[in-house]
C-alpha positions as CSV (number, residue, x, y, z in Angstrom):
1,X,0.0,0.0,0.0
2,X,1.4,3.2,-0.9
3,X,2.8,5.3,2.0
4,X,0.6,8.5,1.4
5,X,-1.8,6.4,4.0
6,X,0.8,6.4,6.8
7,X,0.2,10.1,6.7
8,X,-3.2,9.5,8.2
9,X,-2.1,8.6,11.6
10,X,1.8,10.1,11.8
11,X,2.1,7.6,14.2
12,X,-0.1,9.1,16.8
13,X,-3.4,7.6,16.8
14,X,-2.6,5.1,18.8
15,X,-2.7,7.4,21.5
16,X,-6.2,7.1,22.1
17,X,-8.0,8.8,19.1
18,X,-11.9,9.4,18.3
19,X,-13.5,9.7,14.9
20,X,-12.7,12.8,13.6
21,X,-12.4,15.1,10.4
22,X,-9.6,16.1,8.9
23,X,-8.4,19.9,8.8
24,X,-5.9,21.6,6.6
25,X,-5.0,18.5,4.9
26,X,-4.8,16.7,8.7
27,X,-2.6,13.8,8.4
28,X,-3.4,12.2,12.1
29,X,-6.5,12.3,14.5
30,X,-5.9,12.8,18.7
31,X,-9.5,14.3,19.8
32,X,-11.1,12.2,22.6
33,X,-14.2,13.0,21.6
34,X,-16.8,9.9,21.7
35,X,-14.3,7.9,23.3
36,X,-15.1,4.7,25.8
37,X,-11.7,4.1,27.6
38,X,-9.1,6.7,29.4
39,X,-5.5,5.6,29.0
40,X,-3.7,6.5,31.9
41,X,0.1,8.0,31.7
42,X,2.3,5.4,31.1
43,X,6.1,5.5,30.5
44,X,6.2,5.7,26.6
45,X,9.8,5.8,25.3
46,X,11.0,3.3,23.6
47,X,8.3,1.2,23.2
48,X,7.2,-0.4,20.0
49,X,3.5,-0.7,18.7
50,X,2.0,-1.0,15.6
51,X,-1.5,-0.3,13.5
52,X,-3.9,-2.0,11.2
53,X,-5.9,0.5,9.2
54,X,-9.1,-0.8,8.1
55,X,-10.5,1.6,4.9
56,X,-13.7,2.0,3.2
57,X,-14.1,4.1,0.2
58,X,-17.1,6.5,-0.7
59,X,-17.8,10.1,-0.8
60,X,-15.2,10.3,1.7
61,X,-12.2,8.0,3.1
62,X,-13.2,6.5,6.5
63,X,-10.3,4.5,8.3
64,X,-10.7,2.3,11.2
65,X,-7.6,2.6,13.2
66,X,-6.6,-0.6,15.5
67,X,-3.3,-0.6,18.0
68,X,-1.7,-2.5,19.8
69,X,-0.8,0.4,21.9
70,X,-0.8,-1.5,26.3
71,X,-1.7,-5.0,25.1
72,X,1.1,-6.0,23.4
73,X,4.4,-4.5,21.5
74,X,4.0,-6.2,18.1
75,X,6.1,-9.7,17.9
76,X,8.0,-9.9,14.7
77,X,7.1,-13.1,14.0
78,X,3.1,-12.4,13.9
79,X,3.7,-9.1,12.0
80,X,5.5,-10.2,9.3
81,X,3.2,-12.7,8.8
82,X,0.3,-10.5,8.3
83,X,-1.8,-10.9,4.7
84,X,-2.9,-7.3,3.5
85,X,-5.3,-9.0,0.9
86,X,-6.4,-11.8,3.3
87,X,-7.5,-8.9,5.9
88,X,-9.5,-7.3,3.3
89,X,-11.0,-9.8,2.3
90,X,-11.6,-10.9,6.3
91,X,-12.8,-7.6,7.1
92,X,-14.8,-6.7,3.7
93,X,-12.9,-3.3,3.0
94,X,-11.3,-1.4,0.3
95,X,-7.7,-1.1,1.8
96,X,-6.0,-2.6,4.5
97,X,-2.8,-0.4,5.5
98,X,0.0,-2.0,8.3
99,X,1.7,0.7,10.0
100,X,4.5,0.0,11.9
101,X,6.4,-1.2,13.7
102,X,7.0,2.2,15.4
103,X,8.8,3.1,18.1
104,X,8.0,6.2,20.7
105,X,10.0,8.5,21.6
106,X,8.0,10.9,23.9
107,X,8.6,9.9,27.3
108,X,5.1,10.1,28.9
109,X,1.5,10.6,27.8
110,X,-1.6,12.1,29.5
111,X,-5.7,12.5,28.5
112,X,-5.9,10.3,25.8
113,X,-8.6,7.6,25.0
114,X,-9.4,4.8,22.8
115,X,-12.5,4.9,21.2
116,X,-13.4,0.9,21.7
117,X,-12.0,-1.4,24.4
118,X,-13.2,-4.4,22.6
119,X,-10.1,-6.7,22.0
120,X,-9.7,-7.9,17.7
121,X,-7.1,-10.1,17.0
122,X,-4.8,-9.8,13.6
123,X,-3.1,-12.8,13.3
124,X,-2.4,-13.5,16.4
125,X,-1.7,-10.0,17.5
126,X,-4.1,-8.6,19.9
127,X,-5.8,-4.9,19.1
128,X,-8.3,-2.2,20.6
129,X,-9.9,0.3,18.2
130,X,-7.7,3.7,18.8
131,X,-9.9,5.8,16.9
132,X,-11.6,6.2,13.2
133,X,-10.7,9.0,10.3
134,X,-12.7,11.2,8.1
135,X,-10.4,12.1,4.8
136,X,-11.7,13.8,2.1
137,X,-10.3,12.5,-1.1
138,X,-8.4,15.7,-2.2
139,X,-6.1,15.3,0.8
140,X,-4.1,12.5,-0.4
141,X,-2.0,14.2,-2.3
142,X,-0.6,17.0,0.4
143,X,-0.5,14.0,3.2
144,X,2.5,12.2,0.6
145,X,4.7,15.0,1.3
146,X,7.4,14.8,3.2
147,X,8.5,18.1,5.3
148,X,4.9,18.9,5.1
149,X,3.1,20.9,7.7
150,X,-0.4,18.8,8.8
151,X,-2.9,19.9,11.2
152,X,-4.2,17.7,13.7
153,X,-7.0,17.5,16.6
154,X,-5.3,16.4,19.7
155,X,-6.3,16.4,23.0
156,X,-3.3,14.3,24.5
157,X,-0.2,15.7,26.1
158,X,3.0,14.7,25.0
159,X,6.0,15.1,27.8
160,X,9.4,14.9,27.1
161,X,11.6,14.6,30.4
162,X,14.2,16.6,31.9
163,X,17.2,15.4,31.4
164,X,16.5,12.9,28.5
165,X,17.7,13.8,24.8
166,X,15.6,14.6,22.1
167,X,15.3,14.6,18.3
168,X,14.6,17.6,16.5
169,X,13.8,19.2,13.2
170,X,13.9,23.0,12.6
171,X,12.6,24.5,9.5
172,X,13.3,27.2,7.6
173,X,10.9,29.9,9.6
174,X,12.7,28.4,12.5
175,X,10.0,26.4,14.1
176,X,11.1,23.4,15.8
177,X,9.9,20.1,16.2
178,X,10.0,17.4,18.4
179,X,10.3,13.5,17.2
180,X,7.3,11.7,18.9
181,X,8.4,8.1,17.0
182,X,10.1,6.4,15.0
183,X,9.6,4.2,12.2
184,X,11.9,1.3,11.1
185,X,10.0,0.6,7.6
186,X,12.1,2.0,5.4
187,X,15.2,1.7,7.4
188,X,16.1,-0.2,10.8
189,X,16.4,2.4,12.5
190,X,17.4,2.4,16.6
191,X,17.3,4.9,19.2
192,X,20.9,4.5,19.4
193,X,21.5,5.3,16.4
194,X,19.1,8.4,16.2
195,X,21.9,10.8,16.7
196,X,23.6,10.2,13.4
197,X,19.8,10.4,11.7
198,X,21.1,13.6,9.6
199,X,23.4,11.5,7.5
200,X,20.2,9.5,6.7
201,X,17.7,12.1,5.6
202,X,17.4,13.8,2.4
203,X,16.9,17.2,4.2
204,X,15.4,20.0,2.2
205,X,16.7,23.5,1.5
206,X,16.6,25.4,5.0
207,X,15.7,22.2,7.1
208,X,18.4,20.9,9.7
209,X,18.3,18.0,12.2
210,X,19.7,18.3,15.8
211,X,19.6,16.6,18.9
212,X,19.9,17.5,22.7
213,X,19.5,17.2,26.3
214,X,16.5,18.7,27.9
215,X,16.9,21.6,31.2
216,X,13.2,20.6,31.8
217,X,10.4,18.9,30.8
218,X,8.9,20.0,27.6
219,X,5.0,19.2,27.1
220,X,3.6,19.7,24.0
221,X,-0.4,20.3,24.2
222,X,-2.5,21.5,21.1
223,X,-4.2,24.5,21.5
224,X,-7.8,24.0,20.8
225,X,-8.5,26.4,18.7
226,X,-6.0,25.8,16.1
227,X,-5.0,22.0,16.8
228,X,-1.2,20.3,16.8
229,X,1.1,20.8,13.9
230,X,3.3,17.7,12.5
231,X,5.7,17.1,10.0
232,X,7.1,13.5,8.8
233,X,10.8,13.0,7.4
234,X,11.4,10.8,4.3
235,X,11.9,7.9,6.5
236,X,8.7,8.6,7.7
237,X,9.7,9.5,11.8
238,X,7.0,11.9,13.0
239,X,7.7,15.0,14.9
240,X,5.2,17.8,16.6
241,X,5.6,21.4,16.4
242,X,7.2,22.6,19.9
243,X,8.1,25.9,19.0
């Protein structure tokens, strides 16, 4: 499946999301709204989850979004396994997307919710229903761009702790942002290794890549009038606008 879909979650619906609409070509969906089940704060870095997206096509693009976000953290051996075409068929859609495995890199995360507790099982890979998306067919093409600005309704906080490194990108206005996860599907990527990430990123014009050591906690919250701002690299990390 072509990676213009990935852009639909950025790697945050996990998180707890609700159905909701995009906005400004959104490329991920954090509301709460509608939503069954609080996830407490939990200790987030480093841990690996993945998604099934479940899509129907019609006058709009609705995705399903299911996570193994605090039942399980993906095993290889299942994942790999996983039949796009036999899940459609299963599941009676028009596309069937696998997103991950993923890796956070935010170290803690408050007021989010899933929208269903209900457990589904993906070949032997336990989910819950995160949350559902609304995409209007003339998004697609903005959400396949890399170093892309994308809108988001978020209701989450993301915390980044004192003392604890983290992984920026700064643009060319000079707004920063913060790497929320990581992906290893286009390359196998490790935290370890996330330092060097420059020398693996075909960085536009104006856009630089840094790391370092935060004084404080930094916790990003979307205002709710305008909603959270993301960005994806080319290797398809996901970062939030922190300043």
């Amino acid at each position: 499946m072509k990676s213009w879909l990935w852009f639909t979650l950025l790697a945050c619906v996990s998180c707890g999301t609700s159905t909701s609409t995009s906005t400004d070509t959104a490329a991920d969906s954090l509301t709460g709204t509608d939503a069954t089940a609080d996830v407490p704060p939990v200790a987030m870095r480093g841990k690996r989850y993945c998604e099934v997206l479940l899509g129907t096509i019609g006058d709009t693009i609705h995705i399903d979004v299911y996570t193994t976000e605090a039942l399980n953290e993906c095993p290889q051996e299942l994942w790999a396994k996983l039949d796009t075409a036999a899940l459609k068929t299963e599941y009676a859609v028009d596309l069937v997307v696998l997103n991950g495995p993923r890796y956070w890199m935010l170290d803690s995360l408050s007021g989010s919710e899933l929208q269903d507790t209900t457990v589904h099982t993906f070949g032997g890979i336990d989910m819950r229903k995160g949350g559902a998306l609304e995409l209007p067919p003339a998004d697609l093409a903005a959400m396949s761009k890399p170093y892309t600005q994308h809108t988001i309704h978020r209701e989450s906080h993301f915390t980044f702790s004192a003392g604890k490194t983290v992984y920026e990108l700064t643009a060319p206005d000079g707004h920063v942002y913060d790497m929320q996860s990581y992906s290893v599907q286009k390359q196998p990527l490790t935290e370890a290794g996330l330092a060097d990430l420059a020398s693996k990123l075909a960085l536009p014009t104006g856009w630089t890549f840094h790391t370092r050591i935060l004084d404080a906690d930094l916790v990003l919250q979307a205002p709710a009038t305008t909603g959270a701002i993301v960005v994806q690299d080319d290797l398809g990390n996901t970062y939030s606008l922190s300043k």
